[in-house]
C-alpha positions as CSV (number, residue, x, y, z in Angstrom):
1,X,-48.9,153.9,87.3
2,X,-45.6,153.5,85.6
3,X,-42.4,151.8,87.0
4,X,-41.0,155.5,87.8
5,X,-43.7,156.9,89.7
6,X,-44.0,153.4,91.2
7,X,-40.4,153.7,92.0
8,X,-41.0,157.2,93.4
9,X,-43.3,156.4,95.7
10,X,-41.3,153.1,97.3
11,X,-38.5,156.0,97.5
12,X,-40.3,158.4,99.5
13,X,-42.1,156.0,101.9
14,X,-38.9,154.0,102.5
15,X,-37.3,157.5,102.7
16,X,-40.0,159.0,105.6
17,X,-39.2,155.9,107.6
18,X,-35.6,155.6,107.5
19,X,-35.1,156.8,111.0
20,X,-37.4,154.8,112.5
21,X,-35.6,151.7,110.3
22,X,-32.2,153.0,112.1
23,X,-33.2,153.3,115.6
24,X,-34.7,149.5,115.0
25,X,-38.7,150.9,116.1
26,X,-40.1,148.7,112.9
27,X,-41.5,145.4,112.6
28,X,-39.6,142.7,111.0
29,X,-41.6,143.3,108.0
30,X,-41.2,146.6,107.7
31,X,-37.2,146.6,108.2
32,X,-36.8,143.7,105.6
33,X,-39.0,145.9,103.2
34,X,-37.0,148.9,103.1
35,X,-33.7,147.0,103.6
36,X,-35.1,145.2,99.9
37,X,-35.3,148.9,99.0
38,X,-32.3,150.2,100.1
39,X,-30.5,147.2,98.3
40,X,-31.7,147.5,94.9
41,X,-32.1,151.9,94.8
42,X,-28.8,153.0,94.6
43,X,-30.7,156.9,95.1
44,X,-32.0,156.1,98.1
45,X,-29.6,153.9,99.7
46,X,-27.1,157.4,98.8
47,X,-29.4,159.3,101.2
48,X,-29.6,156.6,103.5
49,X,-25.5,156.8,104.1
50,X,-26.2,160.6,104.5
51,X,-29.0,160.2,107.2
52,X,-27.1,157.3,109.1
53,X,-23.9,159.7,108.7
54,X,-25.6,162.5,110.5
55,X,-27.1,160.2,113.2
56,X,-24.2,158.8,113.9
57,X,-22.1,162.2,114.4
58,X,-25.3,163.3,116.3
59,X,-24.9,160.6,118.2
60,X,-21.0,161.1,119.1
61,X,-20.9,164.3,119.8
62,X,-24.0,164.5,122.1
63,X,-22.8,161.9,124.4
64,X,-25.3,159.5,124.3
65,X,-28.2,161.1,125.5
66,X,-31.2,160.2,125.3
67,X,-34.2,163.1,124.9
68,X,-37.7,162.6,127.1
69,X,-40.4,160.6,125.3
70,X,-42.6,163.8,125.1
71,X,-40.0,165.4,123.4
72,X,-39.0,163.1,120.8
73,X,-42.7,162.4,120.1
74,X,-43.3,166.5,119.4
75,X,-40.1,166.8,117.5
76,X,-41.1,163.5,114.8
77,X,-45.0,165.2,114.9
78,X,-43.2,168.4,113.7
79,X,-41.1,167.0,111.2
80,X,-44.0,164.8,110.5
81,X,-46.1,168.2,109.4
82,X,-43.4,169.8,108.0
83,X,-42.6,167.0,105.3
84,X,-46.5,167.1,104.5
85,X,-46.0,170.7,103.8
86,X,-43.4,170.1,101.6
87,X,-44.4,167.1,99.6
């Protein structure tokens, strides 16, 4: 595996848990892994401003609420097979 692909692949799994890394649901190693990430790839750490943008105009425009556990577990399994279907 080359230092690209390598690269690549640390950029899309940081990348398919940075929600969970914003809303503070991962384990210390887990955060301080993709905070390492976010530090030294300048890509991801772009798209990381973009997702924390959205979530935090999400966030201050819907008033704080907060959606039923059911409900946020069917909307991450959906996004969850809909990123499969696209990778």
């Amino acid at each position: 595996m080359n230092d690209r692909q390598m690269s690549n692949d640390e950029c899309w799994q940081t990348l398919q848990r940075v929600y969970e890394f914003l809303d503070n649901e991962l384990d210390e190693a887990s955060d301080d892994a993709i905070r390492a990430h976010l530090a030294a790839c300048e890509e991801c750490l772009d798209s990381f401003d973009a997702e924390l943008a959205v979530k935090t105009l999400v966030s201050r425009h819907c008033g704080g609420d907060v959606a039923p556990q059911h409900l946020r577990a069917r909307v991450m399994m959906q996004i969850t097979v809909a990123r499969r279907q696209l990778g």
